[in-house]
Every structure is written in structure tokens, then in C-alpha cells.
C-alpha positions in Angstrom: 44.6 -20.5 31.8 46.3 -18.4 29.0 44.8 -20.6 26.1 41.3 -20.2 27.7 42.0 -16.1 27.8 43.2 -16.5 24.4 40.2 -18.6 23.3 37.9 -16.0 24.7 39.6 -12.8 23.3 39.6 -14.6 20.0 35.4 -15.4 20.6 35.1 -12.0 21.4 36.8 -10.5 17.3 35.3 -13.6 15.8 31.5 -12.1 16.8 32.6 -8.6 16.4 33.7 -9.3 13.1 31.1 -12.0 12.0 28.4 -8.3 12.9 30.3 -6.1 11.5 30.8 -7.7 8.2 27.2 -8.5 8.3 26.4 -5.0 9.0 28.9 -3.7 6.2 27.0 -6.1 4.0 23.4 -4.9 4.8 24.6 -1.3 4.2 25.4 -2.2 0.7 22.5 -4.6 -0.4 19.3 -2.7 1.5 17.5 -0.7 -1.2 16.4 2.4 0.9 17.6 4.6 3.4 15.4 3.6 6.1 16.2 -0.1 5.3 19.8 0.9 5.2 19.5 2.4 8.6 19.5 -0.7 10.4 22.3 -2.1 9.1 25.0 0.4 10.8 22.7 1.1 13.7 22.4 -2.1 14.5 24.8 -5.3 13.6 28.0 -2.7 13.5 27.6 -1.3 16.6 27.8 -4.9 17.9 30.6 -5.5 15.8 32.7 -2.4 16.7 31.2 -3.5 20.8 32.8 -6.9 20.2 36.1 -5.9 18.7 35.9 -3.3 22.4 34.9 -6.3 24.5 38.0 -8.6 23.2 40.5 -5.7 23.8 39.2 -5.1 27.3 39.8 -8.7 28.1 43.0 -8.6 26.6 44.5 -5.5 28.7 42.4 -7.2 31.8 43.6 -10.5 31.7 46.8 -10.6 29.7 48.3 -7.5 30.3 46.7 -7.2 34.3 45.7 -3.9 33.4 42.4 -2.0 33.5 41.8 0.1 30.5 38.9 2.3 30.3 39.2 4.3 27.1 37.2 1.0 25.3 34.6 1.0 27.9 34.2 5.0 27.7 34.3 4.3 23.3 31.8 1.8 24.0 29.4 3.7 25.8 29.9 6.5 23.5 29.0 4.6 20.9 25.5 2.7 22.4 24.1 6.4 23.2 25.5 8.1 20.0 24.2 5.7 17.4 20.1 5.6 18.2 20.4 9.2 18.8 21.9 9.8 14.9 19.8 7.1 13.4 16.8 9.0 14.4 18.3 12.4 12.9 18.7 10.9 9.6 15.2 9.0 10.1 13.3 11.9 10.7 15.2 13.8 8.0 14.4 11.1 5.5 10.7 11.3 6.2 10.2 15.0 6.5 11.8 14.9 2.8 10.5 12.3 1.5 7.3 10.8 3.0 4.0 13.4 3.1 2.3 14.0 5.9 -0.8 12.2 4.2 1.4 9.0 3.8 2.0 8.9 7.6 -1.2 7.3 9.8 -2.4 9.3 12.4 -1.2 9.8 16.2 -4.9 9.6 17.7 -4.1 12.9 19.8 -4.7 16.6 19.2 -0.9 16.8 18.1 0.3 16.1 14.9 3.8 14.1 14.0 6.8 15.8 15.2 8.3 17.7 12.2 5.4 17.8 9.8 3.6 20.6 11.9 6.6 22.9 11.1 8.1 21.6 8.0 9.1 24.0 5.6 6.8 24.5 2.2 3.8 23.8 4.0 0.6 25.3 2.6 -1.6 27.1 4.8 
């Protein structure tokens, strides 16, 4: 039973690593910010979840132990990042997109941002 625990802890940082790295590496080859802003949102989280996942099991099964700083880091972690990577997404198009660029929202109201952005001519 202890080499299929090990197995499975080791599964666990091999997948968290494999997305981190290619997280890391789509953070340094993407060309734009928005490009670049799937790249940490996305494949690191999963990587930083995995490397969270295999030292849960490890305090679980090895050391008999429930440990829920890792589950609370993880959960910070899955509400923290969409909430930031739309901050700096809607940052990078208030300051660099225009609002004729954007398409239309069909409704009376305009895109969130550009109504109120500042330097806009009246």
C-alpha cells in the first residue's frame, strides 16, 4: 500500500509540475498581455493545485493526518486568480483598446469601463 501512496503523491507533483512549467513557459513566449493572461491564470493555477493535491495526500495517507491549510491555499487560490485576471483584463483594454475597437453589447448600456473612462470627449 505505501508504494501505491507513493506512486500517487508522485502522480500528483509530476502534473503539477508538468502545468506549471508549461504555464511559466506561456508567460514568457505569449506576445501580449491578454495572451499572456492565460498562461498564469490558467495552467499555473493547476500546477500550484497539483503540487496542493500531492501534499494533502501525503499528510492524509502517510503521515494519518488531516491538514487543511492546503485545501484553504487552494481554494484561495481558484477564487483569487479569475477575479485578478479580470482586473488586469479590463485595465489592459480601458488603456489600450478604444471603445470603437470593441463590438457592441446590443443593449441600451455600453461596455463596463468605457462609459466612465477618463479622457473621454463629450
Amino acid at each position: 500500500m505505501a508504494v501505491f501512496t507513493e506512486f500517487l503523491i508522485a502522480f500528483a507533483l509530476i502534473v503539477g509540475g508538468i502545468f506549471g512549467l508549461v504555464g511559466s513557459f506561456g508567460l514568457v513566449k505569449l506576445r501580449n498581455t491578454m495572451q499572456r493572461l492565460h498562461a498564469p491564470t490558467k495552467a499555473t493555477t493547476l500546477g500550484v493545485g497539483g503540487v496542493l493535491i500531492a501534499s494533502m495526500l501525503y499528510f492524509f495517507l502517510i503521515k494519518g493526518a488531516l491538514s487543511f491549510h492546503e485545501l484553504m491555499i487552494t481554494m484561495f487560490l481558484f477564487l483569487t486568480a479569475p477575479v485578478s485576471a479580470n482586473f488586469i483584463s479590463k485595465t489592459y483594454m480601458l488603456h489600450s483598446v478604444g471603445q470603437d475597437e470593441i463590438p457592441s453589447t446590443g443593449r441600451d448600456v455600453g461596455w463596463a469601463g468605457y462609459d466612465d473612462a477618463p479622457g473621454k470627449a463629450e
